[in-house]
C-alpha positions as CSV (number, residue, x, y, z in Angstrom):
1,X,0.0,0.0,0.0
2,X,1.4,3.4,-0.6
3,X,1.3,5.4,2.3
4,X,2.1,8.4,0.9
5,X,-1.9,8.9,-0.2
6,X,-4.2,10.4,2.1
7,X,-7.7,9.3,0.0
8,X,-7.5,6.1,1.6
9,X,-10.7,4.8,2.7
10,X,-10.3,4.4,6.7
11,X,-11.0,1.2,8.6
12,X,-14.4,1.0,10.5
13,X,-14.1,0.3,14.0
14,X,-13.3,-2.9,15.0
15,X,-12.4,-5.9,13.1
16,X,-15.4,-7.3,10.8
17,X,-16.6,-10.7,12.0
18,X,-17.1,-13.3,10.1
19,X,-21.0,-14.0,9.3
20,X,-22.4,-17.0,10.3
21,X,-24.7,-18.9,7.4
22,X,-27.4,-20.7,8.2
23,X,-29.8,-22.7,5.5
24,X,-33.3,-21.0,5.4
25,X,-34.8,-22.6,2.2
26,X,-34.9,-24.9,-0.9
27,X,-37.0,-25.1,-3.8
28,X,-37.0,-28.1,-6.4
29,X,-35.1,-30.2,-4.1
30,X,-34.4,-33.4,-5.8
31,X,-34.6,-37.2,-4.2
32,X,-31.6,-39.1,-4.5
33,X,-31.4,-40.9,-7.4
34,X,-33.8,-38.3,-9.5
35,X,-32.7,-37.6,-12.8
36,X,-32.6,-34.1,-13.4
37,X,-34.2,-32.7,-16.6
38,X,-32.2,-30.5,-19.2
39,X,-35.6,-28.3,-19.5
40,X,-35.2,-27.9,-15.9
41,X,-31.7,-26.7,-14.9
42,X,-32.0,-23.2,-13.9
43,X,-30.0,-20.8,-15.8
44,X,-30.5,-16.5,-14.5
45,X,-31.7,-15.6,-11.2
46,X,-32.6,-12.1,-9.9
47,X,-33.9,-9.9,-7.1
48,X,-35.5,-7.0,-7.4
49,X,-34.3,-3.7,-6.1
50,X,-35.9,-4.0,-2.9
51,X,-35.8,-7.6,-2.2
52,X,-39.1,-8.4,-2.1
53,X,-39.1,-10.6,-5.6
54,X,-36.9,-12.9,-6.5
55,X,-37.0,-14.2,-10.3
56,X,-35.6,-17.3,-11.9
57,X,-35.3,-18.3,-15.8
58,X,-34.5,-21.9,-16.9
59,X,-33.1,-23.6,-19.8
60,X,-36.6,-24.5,-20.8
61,X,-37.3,-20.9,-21.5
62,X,-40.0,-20.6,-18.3
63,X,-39.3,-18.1,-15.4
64,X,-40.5,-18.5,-11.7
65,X,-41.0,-15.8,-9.6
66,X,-41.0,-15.5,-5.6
67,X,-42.3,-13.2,-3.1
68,X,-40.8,-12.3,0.0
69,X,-43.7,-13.6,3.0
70,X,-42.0,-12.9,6.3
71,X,-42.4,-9.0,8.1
72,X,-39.4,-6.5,7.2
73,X,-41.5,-4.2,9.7
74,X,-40.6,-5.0,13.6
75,X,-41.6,-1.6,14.5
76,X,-38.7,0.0,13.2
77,X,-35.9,0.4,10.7
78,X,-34.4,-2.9,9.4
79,X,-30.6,-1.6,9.2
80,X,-30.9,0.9,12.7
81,X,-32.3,-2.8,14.2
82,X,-29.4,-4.9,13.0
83,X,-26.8,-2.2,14.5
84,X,-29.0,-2.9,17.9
85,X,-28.4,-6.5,17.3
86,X,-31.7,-7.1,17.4
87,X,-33.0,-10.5,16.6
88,X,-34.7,-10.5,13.1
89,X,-36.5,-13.6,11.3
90,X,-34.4,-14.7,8.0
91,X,-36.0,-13.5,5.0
92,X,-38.8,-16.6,3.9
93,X,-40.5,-16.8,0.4
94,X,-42.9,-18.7,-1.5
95,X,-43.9,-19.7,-4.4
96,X,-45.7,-16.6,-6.6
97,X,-46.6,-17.8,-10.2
98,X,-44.9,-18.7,-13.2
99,X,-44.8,-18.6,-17.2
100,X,-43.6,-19.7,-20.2
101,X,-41.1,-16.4,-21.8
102,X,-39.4,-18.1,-24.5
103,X,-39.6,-20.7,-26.9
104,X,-37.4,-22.1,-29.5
105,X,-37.3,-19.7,-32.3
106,X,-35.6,-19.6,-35.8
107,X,-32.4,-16.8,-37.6
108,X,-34.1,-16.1,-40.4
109,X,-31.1,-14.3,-41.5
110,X,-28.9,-17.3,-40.6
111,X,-30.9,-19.9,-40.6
112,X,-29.9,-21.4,-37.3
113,X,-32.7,-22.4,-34.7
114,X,-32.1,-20.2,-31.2
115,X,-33.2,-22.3,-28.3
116,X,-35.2,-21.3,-25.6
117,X,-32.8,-21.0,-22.3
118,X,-33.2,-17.5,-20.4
119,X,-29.6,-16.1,-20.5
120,X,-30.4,-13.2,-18.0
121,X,-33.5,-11.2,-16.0
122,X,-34.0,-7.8,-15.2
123,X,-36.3,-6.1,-12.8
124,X,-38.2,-3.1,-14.4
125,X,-39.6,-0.6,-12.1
126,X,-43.2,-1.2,-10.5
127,X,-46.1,0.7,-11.5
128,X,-49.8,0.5,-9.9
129,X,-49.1,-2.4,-8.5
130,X,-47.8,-4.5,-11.2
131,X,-44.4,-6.1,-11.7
132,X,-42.5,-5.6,-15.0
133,X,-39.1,-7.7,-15.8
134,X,-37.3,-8.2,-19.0
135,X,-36.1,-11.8,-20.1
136,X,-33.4,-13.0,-22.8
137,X,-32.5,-16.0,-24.7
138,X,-29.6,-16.2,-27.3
139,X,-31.4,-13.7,-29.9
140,X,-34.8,-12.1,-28.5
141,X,-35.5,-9.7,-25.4
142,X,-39.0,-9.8,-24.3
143,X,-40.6,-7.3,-21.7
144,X,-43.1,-8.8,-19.5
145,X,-46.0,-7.3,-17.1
146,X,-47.6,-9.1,-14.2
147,X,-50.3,-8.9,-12.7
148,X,-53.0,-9.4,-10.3
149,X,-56.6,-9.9,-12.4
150,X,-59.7,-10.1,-10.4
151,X,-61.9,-13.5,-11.2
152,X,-65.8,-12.9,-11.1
153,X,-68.1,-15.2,-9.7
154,X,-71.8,-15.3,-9.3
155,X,-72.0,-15.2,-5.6
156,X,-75.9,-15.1,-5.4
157,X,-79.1,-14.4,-7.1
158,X,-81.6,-11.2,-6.3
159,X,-84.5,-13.4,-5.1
160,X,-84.9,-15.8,-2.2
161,X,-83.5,-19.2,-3.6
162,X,-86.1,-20.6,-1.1
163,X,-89.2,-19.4,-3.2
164,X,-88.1,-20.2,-6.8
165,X,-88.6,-23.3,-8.6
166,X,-86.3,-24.9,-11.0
167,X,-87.0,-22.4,-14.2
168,X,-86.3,-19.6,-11.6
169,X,-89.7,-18.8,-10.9
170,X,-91.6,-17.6,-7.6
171,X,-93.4,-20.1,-5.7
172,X,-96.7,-20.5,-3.9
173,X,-100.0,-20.9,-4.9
174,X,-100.8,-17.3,-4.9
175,X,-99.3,-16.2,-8.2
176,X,-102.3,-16.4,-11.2
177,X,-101.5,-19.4,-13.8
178,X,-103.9,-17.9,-16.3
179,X,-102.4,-15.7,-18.6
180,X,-102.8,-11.8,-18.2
181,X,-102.5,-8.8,-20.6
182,X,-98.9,-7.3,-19.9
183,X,-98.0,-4.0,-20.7
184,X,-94.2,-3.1,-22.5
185,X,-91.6,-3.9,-19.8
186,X,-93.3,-5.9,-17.8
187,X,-95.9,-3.7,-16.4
188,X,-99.2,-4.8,-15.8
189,X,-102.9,-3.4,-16.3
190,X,-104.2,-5.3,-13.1
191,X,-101.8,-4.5,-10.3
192,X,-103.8,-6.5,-8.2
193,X,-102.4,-10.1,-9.2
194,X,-99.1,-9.7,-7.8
195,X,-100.4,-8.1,-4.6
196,X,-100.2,-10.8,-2.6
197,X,-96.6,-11.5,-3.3
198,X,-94.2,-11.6,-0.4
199,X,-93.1,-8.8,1.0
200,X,-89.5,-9.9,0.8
201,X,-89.7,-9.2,-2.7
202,X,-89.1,-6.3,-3.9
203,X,-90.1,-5.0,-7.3
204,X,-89.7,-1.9,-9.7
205,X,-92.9,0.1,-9.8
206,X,-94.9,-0.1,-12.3
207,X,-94.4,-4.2,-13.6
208,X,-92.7,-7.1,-12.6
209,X,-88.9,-7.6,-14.2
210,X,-88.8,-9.9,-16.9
211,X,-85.2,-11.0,-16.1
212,X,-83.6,-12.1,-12.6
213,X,-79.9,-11.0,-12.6
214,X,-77.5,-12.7,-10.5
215,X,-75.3,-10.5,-8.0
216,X,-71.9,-11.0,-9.6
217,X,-68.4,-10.4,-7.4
218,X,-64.5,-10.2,-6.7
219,X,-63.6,-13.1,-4.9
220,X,-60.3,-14.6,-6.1
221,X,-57.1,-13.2,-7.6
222,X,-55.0,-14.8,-10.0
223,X,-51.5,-13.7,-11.6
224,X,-51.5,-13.2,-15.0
225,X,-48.1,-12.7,-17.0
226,X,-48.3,-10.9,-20.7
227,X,-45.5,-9.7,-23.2
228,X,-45.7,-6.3,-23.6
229,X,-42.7,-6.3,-25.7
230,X,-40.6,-7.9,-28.2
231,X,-37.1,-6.9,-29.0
232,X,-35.2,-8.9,-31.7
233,X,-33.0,-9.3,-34.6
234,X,-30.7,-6.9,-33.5
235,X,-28.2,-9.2,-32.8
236,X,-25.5,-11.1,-35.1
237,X,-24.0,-13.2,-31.9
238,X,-25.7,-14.5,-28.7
239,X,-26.9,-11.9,-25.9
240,X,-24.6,-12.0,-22.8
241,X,-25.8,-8.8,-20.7
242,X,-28.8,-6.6,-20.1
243,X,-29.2,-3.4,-18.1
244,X,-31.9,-1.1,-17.2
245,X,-31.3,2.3,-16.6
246,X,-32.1,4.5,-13.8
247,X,-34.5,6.3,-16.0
248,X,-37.0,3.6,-15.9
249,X,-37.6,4.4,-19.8
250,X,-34.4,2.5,-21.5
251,X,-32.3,-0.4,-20.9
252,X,-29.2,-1.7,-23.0
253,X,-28.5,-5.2,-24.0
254,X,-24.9,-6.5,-25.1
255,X,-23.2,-9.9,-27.1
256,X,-19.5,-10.2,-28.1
257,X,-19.1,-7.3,-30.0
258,X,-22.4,-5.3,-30.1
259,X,-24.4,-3.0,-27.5
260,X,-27.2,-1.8,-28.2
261,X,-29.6,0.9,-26.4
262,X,-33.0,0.2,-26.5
263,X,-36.2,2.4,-25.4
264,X,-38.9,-0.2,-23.6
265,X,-41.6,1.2,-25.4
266,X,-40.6,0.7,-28.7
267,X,-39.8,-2.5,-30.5
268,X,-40.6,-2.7,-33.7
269,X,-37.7,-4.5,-35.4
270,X,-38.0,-7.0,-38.4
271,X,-35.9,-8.7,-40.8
272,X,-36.3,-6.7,-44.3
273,X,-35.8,-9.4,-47.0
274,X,-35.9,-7.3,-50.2
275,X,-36.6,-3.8,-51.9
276,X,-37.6,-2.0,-54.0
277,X,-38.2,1.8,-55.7
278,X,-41.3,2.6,-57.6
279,X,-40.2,2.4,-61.3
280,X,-41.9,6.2,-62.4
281,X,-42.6,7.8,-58.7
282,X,-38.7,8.6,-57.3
283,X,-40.0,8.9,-53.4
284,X,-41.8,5.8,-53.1
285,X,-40.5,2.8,-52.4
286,X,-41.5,-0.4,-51.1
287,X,-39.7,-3.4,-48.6
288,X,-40.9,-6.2,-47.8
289,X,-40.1,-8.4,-44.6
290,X,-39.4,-12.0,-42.7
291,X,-43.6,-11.8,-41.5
292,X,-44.6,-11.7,-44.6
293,X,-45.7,-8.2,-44.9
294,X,-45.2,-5.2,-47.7
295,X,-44.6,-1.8,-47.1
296,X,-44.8,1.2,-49.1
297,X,-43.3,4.0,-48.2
298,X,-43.6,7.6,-49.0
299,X,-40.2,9.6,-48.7
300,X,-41.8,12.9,-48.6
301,X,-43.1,12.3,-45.5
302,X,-39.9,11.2,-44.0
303,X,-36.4,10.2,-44.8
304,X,-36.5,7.5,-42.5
305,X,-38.2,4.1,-43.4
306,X,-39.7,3.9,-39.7
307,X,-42.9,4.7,-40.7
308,X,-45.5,3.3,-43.8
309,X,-47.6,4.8,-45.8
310,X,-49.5,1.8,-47.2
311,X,-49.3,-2.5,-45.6
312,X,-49.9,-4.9,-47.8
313,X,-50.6,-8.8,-45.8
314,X,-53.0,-11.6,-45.6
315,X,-54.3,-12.5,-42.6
316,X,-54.2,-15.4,-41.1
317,X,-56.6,-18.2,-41.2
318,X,-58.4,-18.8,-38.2
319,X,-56.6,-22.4,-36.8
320,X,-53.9,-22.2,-39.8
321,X,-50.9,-21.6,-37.6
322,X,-48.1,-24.2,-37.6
323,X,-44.5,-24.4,-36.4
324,X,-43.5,-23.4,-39.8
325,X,-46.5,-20.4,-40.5
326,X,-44.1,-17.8,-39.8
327,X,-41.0,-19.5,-41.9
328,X,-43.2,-20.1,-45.4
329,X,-44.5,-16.6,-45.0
330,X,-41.5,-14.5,-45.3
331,X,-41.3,-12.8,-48.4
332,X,-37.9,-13.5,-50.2
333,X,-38.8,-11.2,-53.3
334,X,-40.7,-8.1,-54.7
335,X,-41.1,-6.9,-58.2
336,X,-43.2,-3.8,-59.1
337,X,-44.6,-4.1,-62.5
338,X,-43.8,-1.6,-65.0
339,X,-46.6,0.8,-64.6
340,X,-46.1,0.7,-61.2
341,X,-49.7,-0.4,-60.1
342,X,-48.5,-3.9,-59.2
343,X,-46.5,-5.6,-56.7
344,X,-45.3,-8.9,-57.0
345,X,-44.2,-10.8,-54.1
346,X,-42.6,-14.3,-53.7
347,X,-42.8,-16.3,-50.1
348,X,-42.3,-20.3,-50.1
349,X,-45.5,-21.4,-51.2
350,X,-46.9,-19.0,-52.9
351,X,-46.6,-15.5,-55.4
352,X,-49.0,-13.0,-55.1
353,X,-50.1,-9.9,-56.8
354,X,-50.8,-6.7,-55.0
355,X,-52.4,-4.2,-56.2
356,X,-51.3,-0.7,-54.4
357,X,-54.2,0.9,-54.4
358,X,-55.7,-1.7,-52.4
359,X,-54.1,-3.2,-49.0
360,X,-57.0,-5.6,-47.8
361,X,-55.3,-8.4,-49.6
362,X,-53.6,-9.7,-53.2
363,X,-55.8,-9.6,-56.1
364,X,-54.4,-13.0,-57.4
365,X,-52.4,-15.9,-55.7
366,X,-50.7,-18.7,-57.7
367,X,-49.6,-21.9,-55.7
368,X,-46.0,-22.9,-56.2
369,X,-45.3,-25.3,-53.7
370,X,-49.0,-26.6,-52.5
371,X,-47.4,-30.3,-53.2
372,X,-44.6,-29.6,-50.0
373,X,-46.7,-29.0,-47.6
374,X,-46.6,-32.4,-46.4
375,X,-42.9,-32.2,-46.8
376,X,-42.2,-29.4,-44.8
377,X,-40.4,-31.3,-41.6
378,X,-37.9,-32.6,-44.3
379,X,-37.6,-29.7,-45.8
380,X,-36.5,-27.9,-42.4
381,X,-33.9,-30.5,-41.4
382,X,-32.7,-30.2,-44.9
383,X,-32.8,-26.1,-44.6
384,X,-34.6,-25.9,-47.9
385,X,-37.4,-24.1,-46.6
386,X,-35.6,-21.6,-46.1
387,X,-34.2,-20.9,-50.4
388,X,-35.2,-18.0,-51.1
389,X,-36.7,-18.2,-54.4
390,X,-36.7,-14.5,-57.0
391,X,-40.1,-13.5,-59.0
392,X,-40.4,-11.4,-62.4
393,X,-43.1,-9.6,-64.3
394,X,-43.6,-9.1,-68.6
395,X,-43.2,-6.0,-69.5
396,X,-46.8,-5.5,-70.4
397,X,-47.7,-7.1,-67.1
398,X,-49.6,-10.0,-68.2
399,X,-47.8,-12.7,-67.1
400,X,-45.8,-13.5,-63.9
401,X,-42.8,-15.9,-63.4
402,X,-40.9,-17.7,-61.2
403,X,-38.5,-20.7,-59.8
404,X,-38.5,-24.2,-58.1
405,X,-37.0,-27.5,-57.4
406,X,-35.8,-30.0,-60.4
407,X,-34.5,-27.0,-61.9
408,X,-38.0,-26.2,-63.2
409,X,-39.8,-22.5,-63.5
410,X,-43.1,-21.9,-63.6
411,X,-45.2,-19.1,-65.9
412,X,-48.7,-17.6,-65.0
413,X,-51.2,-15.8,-66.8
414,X,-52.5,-12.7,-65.4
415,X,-54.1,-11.2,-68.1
416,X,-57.8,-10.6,-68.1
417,X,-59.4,-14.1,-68.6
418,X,-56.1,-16.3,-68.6
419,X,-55.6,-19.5,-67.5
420,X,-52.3,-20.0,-68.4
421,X,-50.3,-21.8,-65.8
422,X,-47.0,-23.6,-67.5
423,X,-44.4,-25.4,-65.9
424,X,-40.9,-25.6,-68.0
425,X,-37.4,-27.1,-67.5
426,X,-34.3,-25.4,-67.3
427,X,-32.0,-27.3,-70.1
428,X,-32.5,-27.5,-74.2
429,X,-35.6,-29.0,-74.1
430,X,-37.6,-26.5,-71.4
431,X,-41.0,-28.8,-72.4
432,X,-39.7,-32.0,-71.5
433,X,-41.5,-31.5,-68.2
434,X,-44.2,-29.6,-69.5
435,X,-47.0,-29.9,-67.1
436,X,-50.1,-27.7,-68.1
437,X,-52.8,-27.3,-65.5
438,X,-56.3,-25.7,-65.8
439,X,-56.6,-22.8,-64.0
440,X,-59.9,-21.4,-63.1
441,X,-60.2,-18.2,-65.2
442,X,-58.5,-14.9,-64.4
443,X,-60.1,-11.3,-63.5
444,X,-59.4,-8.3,-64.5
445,X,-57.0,-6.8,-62.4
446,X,-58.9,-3.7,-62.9
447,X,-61.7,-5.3,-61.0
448,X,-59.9,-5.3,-58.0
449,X,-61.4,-9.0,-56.7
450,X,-59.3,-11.1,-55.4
451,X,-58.3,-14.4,-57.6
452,X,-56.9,-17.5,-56.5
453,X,-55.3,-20.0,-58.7
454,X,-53.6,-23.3,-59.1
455,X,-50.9,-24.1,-61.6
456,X,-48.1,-27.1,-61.6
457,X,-49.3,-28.3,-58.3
458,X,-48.3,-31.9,-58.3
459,X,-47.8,-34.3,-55.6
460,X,-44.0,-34.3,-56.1
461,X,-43.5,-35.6,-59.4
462,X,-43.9,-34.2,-62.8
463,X,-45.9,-35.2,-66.0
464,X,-43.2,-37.8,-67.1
465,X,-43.3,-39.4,-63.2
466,X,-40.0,-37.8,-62.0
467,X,-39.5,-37.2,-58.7
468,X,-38.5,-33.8,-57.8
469,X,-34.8,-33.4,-56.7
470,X,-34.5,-30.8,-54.0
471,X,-30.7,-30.4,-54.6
472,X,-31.3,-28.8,-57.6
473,X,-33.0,-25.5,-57.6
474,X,-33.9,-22.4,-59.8
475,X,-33.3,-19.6,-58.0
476,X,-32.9,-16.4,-60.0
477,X,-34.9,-15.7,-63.3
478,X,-35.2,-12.0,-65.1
479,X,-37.8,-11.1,-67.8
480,X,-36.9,-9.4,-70.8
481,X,-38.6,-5.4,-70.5
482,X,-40.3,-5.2,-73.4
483,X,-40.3,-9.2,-75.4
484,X,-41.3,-12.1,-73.9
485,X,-37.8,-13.6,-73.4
486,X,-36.9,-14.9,-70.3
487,X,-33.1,-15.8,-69.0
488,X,-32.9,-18.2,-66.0
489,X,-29.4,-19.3,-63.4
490,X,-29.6,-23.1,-62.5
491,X,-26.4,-23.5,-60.7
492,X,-23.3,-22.7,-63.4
493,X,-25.5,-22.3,-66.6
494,X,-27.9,-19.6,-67.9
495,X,-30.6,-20.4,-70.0
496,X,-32.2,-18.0,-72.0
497,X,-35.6,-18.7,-73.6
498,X,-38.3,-16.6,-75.9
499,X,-42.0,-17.3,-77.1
């Protein structure tokens, strides 16, 4: 030590003793001879700033939380009674709730799957009596709220149980059985036949009430956890740290070689998988992304692409979702057409035709890849779900293009009336695998209605029998601008073709 320095921290009085540890509790205590489960080996624990809460994450993506049970109040201050050396009971807590934060997700960008292990929690601060925490895995920060929600029950009715019958009605031989004349809400023109109701009933003036509420109330609480916020794909390598600031508004979050500073209210990140500029208007433009959305964007609003003016998606079915919805609906291509009215867009299964005057949905559809969806595990251990397949427009805008497996493309009609739908062969003889479907017939895109229509679906194997090799893939294809000549990439070789 250099004694020279005077900003030396003095000694307190008296040497420090050593503390003496005692066990107070255990949770999740295992027998001997229990194996213990991967899902279940905890992996971040936290308290909260005052000691009250105490949170746990697991590899299994769930976190636990605690809450403190014994008094921190013995008529006093906790740290002026522990300098008394008064006698305090050892913190206790139980059990509180818990919930599932994290699930096993996908790098779109990478194609890697992310598991669901919580790398670290953070206590946010507490707001009308609600607890707010932030959670991590590998790739995605989530922000959670819980909280305490009142459960309703029907506690009782508003008329003496003991002088109804089954169907709720009043009992006793003094009530008329013949039917009267009643008046609009239940009143009555002879007042005298419910006169000699009880007493303990009490009724609205003027007519008996057609309906018998029961008296509805608060008797339980139960803690409800729900994501207020998502925070991803911000992130090339795996999330080591997070940190909420002392303003209660941001919080950072760090990997190997990145931090980033994040505001808790706003998370709107998403994987942008192509775009594109309007072809005649120079400040629009229009990206697409990994949920399968389009959005156009008007740069004299802003210079900065944080805000749409038009979103262009199809909803969901109702009971559609799958582990692989959210993989076979990102968008890996747009094409506007030449006039600029149309947008083209290319996800796994599918192309579809936007029209950007309208955003409630695509005026056509054309199935691609119908026959995989069967084949879809395979094709996710195989990782070609996620090839990212290019689309092209004529130049007149009648007819739209694309790739697939076997080194095959496929050609649709778009025109008013058309039913084309062609499937062709990348090599010298494109017809070899000709495969010609009937396609219901096409609207006017004018019309604005939206069309859906099937072309080359097979159940994976062309005209000739051929099974469909998914090694070999047509990936890129452009169309001539103003002839219908079309040049397409499989692997080393380009293939050009006209009609």
């Amino acid at each position: 030590m250099n004694g020279d320095r005077n900003d030396e921290v003095p000694n307190p009085v008296g040497p420090t003793q050593p503390l003496d540890w005692k066990f107070s509790q255990v949770f999740g205590e295992r027998t001997a001879g229990e194996e213990v489960q991967e899902v279940d080996i905890i992996s971040a624990i936290e308290f909260d700033k005052t000691g009250d809460h105490l949170a746990t994450g697991d590899r299994g993506g769930r976190v636990v939380l605690f809450e403190r049970t014994d008094s921190r109040d013995n008529n006093g201050n906790r740290r002026d009674l522990e300098r008394m050396d008064y006698q305090i009971r050892h913190p206790e807590f139980r059990y509180k709730t818990e919930f599932q934060s994290h699930e096993p997700e996908f790098d779109y960008l990478k194609s890697l799957e992310i598991e669901e292990k919580i790398n670290k929690i953070k206590w946010c601060q507490t707001a009308n009596g609600a607890l707010f925490l932030l959670s991590t895995n590998d790739k995605t920060i989530k922000y959670w709220k819980v909280q305490e929600k009142k459960v309703k029950k029907i506690s009782e009715m508003n008329i003496d149980p003991s002088k109804t019958m089954g169907n709720g009605s009043t009992a006793g031989p003094s009530i008329p059985t013949s039917p009267k004349p009643f008046l609009a809400n239940g009143g009555s023109p002879e007042k005298s036949s419910y006169s000699n109701l009880s007493n303990d009933l009490a009724f609205p003036p003027g007519g008996i009430p057609s309906l018998r509420l029961p008296v509805v109330s608060s008797q339980e609480t139960s803690l409800v956890a729900r994501c207020r916020r998502i925070y991803a794909h911000a992130h090339d390598y795996h999330i080591n740290s997070i940190s909420n600031n002392s303003d209660g508004e941001t919080f950072i979050s760090a990997d190997d070689l990145r931090i980033n500073l994040w505001n808790l209210e706003i998370s709107n990140q998403k994987v942008i998988t192509s775009a594109e500029f309007h072809p005649t208007h120079c400040n629009t433009l229009a990206y697409s992304s990994s949920k399968g959305s389009i959005r156009l964007i008007d740069l004299r609003q802003s210079a900065l692409c944080d805000t749409h003016s038009k979103l262009f998606e199809e909803q969901e079915a109702p009971g559609s979702r799958s582990f692989f919805t959210e993989i076979i609906a990102s968008i890996s291509d747009i094409k506007f057409g030449k006039d600029g009215r149309h947008i083209l867009s290319r996800d796994y299964m599918t192309l579809k035709l936007w029209d950007i005057n309208m955003d409630s949905g695509p005026v056509a559809t054309f199935q691609v890849h119908e026959y995989l969806r069967p084949k879809l595990c395979d094709l996710y251990e195989n990782d070609s779900i996620f090839d990212k397949f290019e689309c092209c427009l004529s130049g007149d805008g009648s007819r739209v293009a694309t790739g697939s497996y076997s080194n095959l493309f496929r050609v649709f009609g778009c025109g008013n009336g058309s039913s084309e739908a062609t499937t062709l062969e990348a090599s010298k003889n494109p017809m070899r695998r000709h495969v010609q479907t009937p396609a219901r017939p096409s609207r006017s895109l004018g019309s604005l209605t939206r069309v859906v229509r099937r072309g080359g679906d097979s159940p994976g194997s062309d005209a000739n029998g051929n099974s469909f090799d998914f090694s070999t893939k047509l990936l890129h294809l452009a169309w001539h601008p103003t002839e219908n000549s079309l040049a397409c990439a499989a692997a080393n070789s380009l293939y050009m073709y006209y009609a």
